[in-house]
ZABAVEX-129618 format. One record per atom (N, C-alpha, C, O): residue in one letter; x, y, z. Coordinates in pm, whole numbers, plus 50000, padded with zeros to 5 digits. Atoms other than C-alpha are relative to their C-alpha. Layout:
BEGIN
aXYZ...
//
This chain:
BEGIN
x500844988150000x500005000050000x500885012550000x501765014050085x499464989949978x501165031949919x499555012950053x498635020250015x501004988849955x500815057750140x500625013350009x500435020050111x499404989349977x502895087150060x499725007749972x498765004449901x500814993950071x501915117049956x499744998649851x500524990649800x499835002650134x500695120249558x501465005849928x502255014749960x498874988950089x503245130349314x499365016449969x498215019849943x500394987450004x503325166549292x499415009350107x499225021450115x500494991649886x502055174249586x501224997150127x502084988350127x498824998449910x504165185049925x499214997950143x498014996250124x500835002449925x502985180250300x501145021050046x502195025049994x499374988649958x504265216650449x500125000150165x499175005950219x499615001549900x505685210450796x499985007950098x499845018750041x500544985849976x505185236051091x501135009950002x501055022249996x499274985350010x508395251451096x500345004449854x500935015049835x500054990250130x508325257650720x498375004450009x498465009749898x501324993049979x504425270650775x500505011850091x499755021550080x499854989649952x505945294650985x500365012649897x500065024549887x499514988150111x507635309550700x498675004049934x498385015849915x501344993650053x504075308150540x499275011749999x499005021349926x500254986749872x502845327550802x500315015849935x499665024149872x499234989349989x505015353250791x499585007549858x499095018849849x500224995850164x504655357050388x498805004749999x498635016849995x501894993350001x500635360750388x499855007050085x499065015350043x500624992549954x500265378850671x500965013749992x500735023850057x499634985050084x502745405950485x499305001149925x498845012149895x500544996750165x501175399950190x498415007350039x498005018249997x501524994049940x497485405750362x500445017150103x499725025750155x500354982349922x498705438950536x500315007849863x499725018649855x499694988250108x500215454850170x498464994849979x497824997750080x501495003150021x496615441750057x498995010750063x498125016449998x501154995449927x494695458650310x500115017549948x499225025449915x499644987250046x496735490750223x499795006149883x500165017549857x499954996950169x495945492149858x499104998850006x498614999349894x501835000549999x492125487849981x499874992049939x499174994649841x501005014950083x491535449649845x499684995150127x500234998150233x500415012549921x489795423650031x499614986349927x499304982349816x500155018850002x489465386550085x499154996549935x498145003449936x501185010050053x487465365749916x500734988349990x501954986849984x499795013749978x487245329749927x498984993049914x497814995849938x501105009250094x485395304049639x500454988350046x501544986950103x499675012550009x484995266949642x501404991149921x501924994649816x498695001150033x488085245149610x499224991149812x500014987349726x500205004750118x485995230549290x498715006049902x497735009149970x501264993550047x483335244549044x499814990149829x500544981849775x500895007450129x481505230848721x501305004649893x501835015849893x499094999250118x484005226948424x499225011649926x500065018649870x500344989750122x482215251348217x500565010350001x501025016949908x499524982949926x483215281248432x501814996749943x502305006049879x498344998850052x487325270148342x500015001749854x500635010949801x500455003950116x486155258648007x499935013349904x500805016049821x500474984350066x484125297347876x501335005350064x502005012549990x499394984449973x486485316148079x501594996849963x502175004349884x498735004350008x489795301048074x500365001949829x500985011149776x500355004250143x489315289147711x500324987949960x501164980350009x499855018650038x488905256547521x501284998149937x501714987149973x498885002050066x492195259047305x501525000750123x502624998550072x499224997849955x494465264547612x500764984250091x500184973650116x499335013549948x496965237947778x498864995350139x498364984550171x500675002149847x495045245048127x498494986849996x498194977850074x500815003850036x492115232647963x499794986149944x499044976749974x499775017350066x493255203747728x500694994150052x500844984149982x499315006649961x495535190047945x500174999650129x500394988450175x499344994249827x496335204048315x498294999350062x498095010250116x501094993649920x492565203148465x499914985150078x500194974450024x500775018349915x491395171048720x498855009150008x498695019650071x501125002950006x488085167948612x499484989650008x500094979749970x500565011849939x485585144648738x498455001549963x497875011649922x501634998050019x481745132148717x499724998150141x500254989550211x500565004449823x479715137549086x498894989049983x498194986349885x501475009050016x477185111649184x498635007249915x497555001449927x501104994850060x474755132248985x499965001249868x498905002549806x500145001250121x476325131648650x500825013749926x501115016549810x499744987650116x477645166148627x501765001350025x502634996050094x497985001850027x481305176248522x500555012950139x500275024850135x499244990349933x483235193548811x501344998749989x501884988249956x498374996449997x486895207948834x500555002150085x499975010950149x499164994949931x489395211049045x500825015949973x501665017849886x499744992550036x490055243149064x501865003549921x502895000449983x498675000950027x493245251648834x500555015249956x501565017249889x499364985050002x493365294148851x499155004850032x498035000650003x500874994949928x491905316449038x498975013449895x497775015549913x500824987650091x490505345848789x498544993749967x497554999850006x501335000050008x487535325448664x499294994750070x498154992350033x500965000949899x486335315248973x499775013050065x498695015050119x500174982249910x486775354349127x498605002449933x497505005449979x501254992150077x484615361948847x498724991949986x497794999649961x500725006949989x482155332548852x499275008550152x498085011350141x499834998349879x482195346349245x498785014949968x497705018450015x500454982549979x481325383149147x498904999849877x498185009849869x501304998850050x478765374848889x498244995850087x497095000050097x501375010849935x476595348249086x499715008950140x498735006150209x500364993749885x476895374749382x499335014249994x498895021750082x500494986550012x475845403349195x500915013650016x500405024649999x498964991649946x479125423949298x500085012349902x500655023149917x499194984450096x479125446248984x498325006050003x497715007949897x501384992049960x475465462749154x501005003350122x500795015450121x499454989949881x477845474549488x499955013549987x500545016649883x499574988450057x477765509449478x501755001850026x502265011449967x498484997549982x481715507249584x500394995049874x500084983649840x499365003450142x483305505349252x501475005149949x501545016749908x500005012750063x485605492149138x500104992550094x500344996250209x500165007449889x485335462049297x501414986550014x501374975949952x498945000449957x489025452449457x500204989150080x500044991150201x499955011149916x489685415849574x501454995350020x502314998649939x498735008250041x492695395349659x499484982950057x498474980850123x500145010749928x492955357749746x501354991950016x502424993349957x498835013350008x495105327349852x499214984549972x498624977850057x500695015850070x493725294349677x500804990450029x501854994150081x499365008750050x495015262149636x499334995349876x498114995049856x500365000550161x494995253049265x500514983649972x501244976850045x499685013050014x495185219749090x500504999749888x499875008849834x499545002450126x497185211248737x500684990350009x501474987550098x499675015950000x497805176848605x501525004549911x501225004849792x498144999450077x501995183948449x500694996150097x500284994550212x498775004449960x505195173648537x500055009050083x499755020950079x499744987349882x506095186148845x501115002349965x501674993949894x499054999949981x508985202748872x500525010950113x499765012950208x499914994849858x510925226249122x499415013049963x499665020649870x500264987650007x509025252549200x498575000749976x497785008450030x501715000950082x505555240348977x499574986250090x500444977550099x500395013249952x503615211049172x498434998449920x497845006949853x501575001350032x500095195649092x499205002350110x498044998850090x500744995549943x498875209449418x500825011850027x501905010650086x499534987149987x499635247649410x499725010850117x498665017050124x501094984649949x499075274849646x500415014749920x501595016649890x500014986850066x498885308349481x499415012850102x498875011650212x500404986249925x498155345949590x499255003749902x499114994649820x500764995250112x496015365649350x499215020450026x499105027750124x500834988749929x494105398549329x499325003749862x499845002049752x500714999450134x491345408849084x499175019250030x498455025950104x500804983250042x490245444948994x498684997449913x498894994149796x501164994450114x486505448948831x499335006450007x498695006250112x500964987350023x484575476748729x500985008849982x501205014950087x499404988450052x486795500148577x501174994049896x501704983049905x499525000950141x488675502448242x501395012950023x502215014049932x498874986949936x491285534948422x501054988249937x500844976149949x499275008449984x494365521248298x501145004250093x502335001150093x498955001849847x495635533948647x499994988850062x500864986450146x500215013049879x494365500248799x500884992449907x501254984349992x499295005950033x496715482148542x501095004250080x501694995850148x498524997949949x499635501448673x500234996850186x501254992650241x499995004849858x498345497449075x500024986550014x500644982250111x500245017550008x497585458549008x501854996749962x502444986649998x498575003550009x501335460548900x500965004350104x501864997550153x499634994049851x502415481049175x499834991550123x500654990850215x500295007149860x501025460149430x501204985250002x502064983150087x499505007650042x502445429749275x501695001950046x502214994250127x498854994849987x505935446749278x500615003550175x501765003650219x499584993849884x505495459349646x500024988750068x500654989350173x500125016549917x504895421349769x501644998249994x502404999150091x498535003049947x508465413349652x500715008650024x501505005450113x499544987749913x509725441549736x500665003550186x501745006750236x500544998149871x508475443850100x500444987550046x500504985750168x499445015049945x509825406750117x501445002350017x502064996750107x498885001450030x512955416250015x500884994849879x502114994249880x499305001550126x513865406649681x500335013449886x499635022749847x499734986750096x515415430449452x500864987049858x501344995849786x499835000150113x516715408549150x498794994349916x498764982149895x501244997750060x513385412448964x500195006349845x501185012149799x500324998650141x511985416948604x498905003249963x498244994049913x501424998250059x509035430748512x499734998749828x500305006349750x499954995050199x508095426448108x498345003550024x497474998350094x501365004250004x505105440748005x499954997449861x500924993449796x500545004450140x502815437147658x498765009950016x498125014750109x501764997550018x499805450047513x499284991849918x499324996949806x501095003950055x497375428147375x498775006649915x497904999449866x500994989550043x495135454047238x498844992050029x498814980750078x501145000250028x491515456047191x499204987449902x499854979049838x500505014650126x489165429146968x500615006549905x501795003549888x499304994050114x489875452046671x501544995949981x501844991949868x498874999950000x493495448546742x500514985749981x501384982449900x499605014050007x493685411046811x499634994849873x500484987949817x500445002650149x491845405146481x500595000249894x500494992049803x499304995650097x493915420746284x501314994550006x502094991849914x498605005950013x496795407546450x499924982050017x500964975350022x500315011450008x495335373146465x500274997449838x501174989249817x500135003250108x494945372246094x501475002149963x501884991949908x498224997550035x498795382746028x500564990850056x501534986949990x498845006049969x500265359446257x499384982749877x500284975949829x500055007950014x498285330846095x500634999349803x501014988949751x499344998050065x499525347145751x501204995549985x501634988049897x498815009349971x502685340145892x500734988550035x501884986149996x499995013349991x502615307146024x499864989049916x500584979049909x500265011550092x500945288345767x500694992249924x500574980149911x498515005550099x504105284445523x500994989750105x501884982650059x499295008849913x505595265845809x499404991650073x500084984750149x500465005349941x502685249945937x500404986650086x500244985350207x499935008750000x503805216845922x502174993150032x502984983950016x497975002349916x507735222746094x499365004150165x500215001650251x500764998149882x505485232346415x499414988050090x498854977450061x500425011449913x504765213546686x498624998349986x497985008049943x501315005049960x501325193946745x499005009950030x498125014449957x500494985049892x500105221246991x500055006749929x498895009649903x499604989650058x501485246046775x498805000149875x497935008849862x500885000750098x499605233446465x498095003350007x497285009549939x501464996349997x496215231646607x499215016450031x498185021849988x500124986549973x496645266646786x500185009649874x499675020849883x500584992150132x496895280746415x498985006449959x498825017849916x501104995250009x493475275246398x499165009950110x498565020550089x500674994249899x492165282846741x500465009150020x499575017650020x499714991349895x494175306546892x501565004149927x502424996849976x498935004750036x497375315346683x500905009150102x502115007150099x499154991549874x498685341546989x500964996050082x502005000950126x499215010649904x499605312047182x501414993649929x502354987249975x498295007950083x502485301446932x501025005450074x501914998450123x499224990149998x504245327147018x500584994650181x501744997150213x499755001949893x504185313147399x500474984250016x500674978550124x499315014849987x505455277247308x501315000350032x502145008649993x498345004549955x508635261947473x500924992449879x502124992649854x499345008350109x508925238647177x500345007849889x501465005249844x499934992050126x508925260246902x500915012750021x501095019449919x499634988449988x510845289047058x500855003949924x500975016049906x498784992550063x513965289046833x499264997249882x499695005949806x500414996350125x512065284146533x500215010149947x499795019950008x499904984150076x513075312846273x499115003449994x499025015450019x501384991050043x509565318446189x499345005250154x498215010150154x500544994049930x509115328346538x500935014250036x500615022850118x498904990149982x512315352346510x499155011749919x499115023049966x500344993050075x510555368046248x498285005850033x497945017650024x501494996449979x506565367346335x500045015049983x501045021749960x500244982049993x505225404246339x499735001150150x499284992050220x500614997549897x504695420746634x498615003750048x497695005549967x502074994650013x501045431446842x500385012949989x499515020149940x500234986349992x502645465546880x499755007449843x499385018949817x500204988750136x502555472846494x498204997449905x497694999349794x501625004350075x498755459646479x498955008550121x497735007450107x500584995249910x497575479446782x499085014949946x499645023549878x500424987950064x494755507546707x500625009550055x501535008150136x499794988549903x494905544346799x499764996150143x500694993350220x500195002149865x492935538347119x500504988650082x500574990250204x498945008349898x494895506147245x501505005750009x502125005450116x498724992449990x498145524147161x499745005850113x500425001150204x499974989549934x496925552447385x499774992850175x500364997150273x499735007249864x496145528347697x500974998050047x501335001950158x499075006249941x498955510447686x501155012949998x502185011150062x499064989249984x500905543947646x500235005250149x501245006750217x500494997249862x498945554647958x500404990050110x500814993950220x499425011549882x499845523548162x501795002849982x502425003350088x498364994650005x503635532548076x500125011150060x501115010850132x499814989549938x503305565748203x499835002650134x500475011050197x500185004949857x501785553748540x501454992150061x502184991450160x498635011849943x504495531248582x501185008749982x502265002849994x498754995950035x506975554348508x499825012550139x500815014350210x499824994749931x505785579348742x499994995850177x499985002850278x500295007849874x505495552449023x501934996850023x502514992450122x498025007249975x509925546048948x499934986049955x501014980449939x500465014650076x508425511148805x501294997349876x501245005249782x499435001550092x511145498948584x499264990749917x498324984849970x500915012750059x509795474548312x500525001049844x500595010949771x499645003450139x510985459047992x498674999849891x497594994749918x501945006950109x508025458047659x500884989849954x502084990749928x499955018150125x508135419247481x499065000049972x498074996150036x501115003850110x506195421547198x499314985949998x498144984049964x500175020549961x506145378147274x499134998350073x498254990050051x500855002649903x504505384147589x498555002749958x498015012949915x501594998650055x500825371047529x499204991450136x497984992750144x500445005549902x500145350247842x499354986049964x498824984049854x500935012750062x498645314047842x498514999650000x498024988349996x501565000749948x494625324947899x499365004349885x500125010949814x500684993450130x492365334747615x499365011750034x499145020249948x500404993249938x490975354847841x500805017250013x500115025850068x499004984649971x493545389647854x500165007249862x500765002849764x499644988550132x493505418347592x500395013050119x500185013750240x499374988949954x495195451947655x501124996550091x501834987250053x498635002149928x497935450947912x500184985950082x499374983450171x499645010749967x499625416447995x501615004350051x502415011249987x498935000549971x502525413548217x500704987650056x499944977950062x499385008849935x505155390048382x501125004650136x501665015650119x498994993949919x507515396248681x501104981750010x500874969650022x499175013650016x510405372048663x501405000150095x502055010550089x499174998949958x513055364548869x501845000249969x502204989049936x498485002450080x517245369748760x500444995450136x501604999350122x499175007949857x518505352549149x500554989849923x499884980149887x498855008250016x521495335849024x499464985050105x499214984250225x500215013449915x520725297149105x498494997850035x498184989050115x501234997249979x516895307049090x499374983349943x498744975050009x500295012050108x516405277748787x499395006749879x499135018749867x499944996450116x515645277048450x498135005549960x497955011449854x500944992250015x511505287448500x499915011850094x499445010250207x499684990149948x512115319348610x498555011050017x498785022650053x501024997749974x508275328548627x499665003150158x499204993650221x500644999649871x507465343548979x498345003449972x497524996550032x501454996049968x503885362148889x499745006149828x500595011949761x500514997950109x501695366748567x498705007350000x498055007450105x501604992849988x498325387248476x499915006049896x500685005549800x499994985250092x496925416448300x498285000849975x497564998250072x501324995449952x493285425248199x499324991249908x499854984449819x501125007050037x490565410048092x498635004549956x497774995949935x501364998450111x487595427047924x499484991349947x500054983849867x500555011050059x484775406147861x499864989550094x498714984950093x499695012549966x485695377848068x499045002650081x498794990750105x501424999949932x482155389248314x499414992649910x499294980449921x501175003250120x479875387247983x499734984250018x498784977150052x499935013250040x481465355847908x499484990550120x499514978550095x500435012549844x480085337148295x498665007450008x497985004150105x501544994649996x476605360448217x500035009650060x498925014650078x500214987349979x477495389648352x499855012849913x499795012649790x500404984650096x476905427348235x501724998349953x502564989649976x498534997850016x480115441448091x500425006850053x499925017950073x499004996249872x482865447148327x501254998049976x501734986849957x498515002750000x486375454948303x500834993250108x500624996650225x498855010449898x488975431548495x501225003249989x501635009349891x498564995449995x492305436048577x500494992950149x500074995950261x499325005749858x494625411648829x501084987349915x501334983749800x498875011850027x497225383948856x500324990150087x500004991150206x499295017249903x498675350049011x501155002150054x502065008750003x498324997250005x501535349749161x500204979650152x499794977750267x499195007349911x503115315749331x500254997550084x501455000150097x499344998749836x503605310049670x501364994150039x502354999150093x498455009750047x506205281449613x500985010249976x501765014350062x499244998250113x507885297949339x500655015650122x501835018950131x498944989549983x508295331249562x500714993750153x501635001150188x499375001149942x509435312949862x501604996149991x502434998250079x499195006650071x512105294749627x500995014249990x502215015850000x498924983450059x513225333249538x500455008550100x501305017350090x499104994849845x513675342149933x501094993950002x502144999150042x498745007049954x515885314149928x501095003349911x502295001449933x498424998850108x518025323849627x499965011349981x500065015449865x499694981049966x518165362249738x500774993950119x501715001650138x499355001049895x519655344550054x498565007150079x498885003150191x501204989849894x516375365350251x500054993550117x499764981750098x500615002449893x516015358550572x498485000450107x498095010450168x501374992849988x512525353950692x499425001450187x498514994650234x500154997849857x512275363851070x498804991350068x497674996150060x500985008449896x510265335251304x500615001750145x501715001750201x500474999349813x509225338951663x499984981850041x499034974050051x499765018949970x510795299851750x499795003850140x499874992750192x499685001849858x510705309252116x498205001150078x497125006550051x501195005249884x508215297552399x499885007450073x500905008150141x499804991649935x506785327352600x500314990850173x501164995550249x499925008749877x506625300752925x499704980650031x498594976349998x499715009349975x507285265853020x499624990550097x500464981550101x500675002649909x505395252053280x500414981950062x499794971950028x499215012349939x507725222053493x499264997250167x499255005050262x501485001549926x505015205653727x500754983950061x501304976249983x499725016150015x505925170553928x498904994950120x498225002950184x501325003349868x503475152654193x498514996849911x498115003149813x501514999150006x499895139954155x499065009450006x498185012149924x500854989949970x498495167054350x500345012849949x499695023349940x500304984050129x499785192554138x500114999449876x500865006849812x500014998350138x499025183553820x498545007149986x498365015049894x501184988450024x495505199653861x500175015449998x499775023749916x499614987749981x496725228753987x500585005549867x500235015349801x498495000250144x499705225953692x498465006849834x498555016849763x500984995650103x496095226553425x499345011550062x498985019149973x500434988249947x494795252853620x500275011049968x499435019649938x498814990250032x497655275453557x499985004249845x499825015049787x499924999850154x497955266153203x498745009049922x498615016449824x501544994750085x494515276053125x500235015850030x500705023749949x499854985350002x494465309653288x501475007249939x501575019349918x498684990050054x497805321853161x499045004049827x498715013749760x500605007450200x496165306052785x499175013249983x499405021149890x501454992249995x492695329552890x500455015049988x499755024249945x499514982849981x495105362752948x501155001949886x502035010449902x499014994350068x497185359452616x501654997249983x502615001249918x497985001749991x500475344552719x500304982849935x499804975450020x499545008250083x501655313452496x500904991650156x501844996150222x499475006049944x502385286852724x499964983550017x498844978350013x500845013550057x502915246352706x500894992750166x501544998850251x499835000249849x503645224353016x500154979749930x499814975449819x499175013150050x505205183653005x498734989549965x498134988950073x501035012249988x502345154352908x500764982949976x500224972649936x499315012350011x504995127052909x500154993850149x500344981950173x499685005549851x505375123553283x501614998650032x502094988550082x498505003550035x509215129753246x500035009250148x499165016150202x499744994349897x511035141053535x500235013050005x499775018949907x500294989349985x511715174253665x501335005249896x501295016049838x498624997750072x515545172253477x499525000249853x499845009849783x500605005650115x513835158353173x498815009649925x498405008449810x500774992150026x511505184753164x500735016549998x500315027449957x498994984050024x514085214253181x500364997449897x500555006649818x498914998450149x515795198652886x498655004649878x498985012449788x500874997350060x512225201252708x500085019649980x500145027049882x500544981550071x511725241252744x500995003049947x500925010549850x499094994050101x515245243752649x500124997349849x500555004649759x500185004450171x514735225552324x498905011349927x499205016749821x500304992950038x511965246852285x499785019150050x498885027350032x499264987750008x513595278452381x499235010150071x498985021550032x501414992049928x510945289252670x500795008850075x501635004950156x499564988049954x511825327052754x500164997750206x501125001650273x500365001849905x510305315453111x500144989050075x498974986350048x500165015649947x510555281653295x499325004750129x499995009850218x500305001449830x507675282553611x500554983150034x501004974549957x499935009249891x508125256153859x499094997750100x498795006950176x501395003949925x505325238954045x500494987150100x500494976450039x499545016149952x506525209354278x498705001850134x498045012150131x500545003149826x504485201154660x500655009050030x500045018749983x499924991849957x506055221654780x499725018550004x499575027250089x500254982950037x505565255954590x498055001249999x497345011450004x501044996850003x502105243354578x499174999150148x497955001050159x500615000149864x501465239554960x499985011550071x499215014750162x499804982649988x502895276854978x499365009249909x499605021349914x500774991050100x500585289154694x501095007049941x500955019049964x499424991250032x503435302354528x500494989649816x500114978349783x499455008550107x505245291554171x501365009449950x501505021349924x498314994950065x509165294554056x499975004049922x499724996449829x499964999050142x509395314753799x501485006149934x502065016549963x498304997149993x512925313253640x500025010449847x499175007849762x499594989350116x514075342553352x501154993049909x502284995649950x498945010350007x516235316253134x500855008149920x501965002849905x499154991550025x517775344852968x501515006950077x502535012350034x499354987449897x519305359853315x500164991550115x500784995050215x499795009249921x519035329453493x499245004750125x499384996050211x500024995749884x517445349353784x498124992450041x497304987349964x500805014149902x514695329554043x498995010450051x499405020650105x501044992849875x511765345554209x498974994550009x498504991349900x500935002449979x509015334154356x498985007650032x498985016050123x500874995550010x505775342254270x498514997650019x497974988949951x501075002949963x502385345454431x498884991349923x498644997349818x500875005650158x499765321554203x499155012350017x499375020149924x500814989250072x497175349354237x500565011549978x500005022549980x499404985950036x499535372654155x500944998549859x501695007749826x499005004750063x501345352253862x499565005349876x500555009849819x500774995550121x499105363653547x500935014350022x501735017749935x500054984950021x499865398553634x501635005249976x501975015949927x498475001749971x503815392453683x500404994149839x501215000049768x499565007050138x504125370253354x500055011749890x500995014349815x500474990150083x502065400553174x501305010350014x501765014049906x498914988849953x504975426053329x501114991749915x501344999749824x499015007850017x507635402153211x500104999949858x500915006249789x499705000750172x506965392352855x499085015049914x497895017649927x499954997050078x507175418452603x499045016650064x498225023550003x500294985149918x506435451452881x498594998049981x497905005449910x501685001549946x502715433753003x499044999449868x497945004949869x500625004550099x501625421452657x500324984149976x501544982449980x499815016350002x501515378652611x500424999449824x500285007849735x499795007350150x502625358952286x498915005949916x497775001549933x500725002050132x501085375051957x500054994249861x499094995649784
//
């Protein structure tokens, strides 16, 4: 029987969850500051919703989804990106009737995709995300990039890459749809599989194949910037000028088209250069989405957001060298021996627990030696002491293992003494 975890997936242990920690609940205070909030969807929804929104020609779709039939017959998905469930989320809830507009989310998912794992990509993902809708400003492109930027940032990474793109408008893709397939066709058949069928469906996506990349005919393709109208020019001009007055550095790649069918007008990538990073150098992807409401039955609503990795950016603390600051230490230690004071010993525990102060106490029955080596393993600021004797005097040892220094302390006076002690009369937060 095998019982290890699946391939692709990881179990996350608690002292790497600490680092977790630490990451989301930065990432949820820049969040709060840029005025988004939480939202939360089901970890699975009806294939259709990946299917319309995602799109049928894309890898996510033909290849990367765990889909299944429920006892009832109908097709559900594991979820495998967060955008068309946000928006599944904000149609079926009515969100684009709020009068607060635009309407400013972020999330943390876990995502599912059936590929090769490798370091960094698994088949059980967690991701970050954040979705802008109701507004077409292409200031919220440049803040949705901003924010993005201030996450690693605020973590501490500085060898970063931003590229962006423009996708233009329908008009624009049309026109540049029909040119690239102009261009392709004479080579149809030196193109990969994938490559070939995306001719028909979707020929944007060529341009984002691994297999085909040194192909000459992709040296040559045309670009979107020389098919872009007046008014997508002038967006994406406008999203350059935001970003420029924000200190935003950022490369344009005409290449960059993203894997979703879903994104016209501004598409970006942020990528990592950390020497020893590896060869997918993808930390976070996005850009906007017009349309993509309609398409799940909503009114029309502009979108604008991105994915970004959780893995992939912890991988990029480690190859910045970052250090990510954890609280390993035990505010108190609670060394208890005797029958008759082990009630007392839960007694203690609880009220310290009830006033805020982080405290854990021996359930092995180890001796009193055996139980010092315990808080020192886990590194308890405090060690009390409870024996018959301290408890026939109502009192309890409480040692400072920093300073080594001893005092004994009243029990109804010990809450108020601990509070003075750790962190100037505030407990473990």
């Amino acid at each position: 029987m095998n019982i290890n975890a699946p391939r692709g997936t990881a179990d996350i242990l608690p002292k790497e969850s600490q680092k977790w920690q630490y990451v989301e609940n930065k990432i949820k205070g820049i969040c709060e500051t840029y005025h988004f909030e939480e939202i939360r969807t089901p970890l699975f929804e009806h294939t259709e919703v990946f299917a319309r929104g995602v799109g049928e020609s894309t890898d996510i779709v033909q290849k990367e989804m765990y889909t299944f039939l429920d006892r009832g017959g109908r097709s559900l998905t594991l979820r495998p990106e967060g955008t068309a469930a946000v928006t599944r989320a904000f149609v079926q809830n009515k969100l684009f009737g709020d009068p607060n507009q635009p309407v400013k989310l972020y999330y943390f998912m876990q995502m599912f995709r059936y590929e090769r794992p490798q370091h960094g990509r698994m088949r059980q993902l967690n991701q970050f995300g954040v979705e802008v809708m109701g507004s077409e400003d292409p200031a919220v492109d440049a803040e949705v990039i901003d924010l993005a930027m201030t996450v690693y940032r605020e973590l501490g990474l500085s060898s970063l890459k931003l590229v962006i793109n423009s996708l233009g408008d329908k008009e624009s893709r049309k026109n540049y749809r029909e040119a690239l397939i102009k261009h392709f066709t004479p080579h149809k058949e030196e193109l990969c599989k994938d490559c070939q069928s995306r001719l028909e469906q979707n020929p944007l996506r060529i341009l984002d194949c691994k297999v085909d990349r040194e192909h000459p005919a992709m040296k040559t393709a045309p670009s979107i910037l020389e098919y872009l109208n007046d008014e997508s020019r002038e967006y994406f001009e406008q999203v350059k000028a935001y970003l420029d007055v924000m200190g935003i550095e950022y490369v344009v790649d005409p290449n960059l088209v993203r894997g979703l069918d879903y994104y016209n007008h501004t598409a970006f990538e942020i990528m990592s250069e950390a020497e020893g990073f590896g060869a997918i150098t993808t930390l976070a992807g996005g850009g906007r989405y017009n349309g993509l409401v309609e398409q799940l039955g909503g009114p029309n609503t502009p979108g604008m957001g991105f994915g970004m990795g959780m893995e992939r950016l912890l991988l990029a603390l480690e190859a910045e060298n970052v250090e990510i600051p954890l609280d390993d230490q035990l505010d108190c230690y609670l060394v208890s021996m005797g029958e008759n004071v082990k009630k007392e010993a839960v007694r203690i525990v609880h009220e310290l627990r009830k006033n805020g102060i982080q405290v854990d106490q021996d359930y092995q029955g180890r001796k009193f030696k055996a139980q010092f080596k315990a808080a020192d393993r886990y590194k308890a600021k405090f060690v009390l002491v409870l024996g018959e004797d301290e408890l026939k005097n109502r009192v309890v040892n409480v040692k400072n293992m920093a300073t080594g220094e001893q005092t004994e302390v009243p029990l109804d006076q010990l809450v108020t003494t601990m509070k003075e002690n750790l962190l100037g009369g505030v407990g473990h937060e």
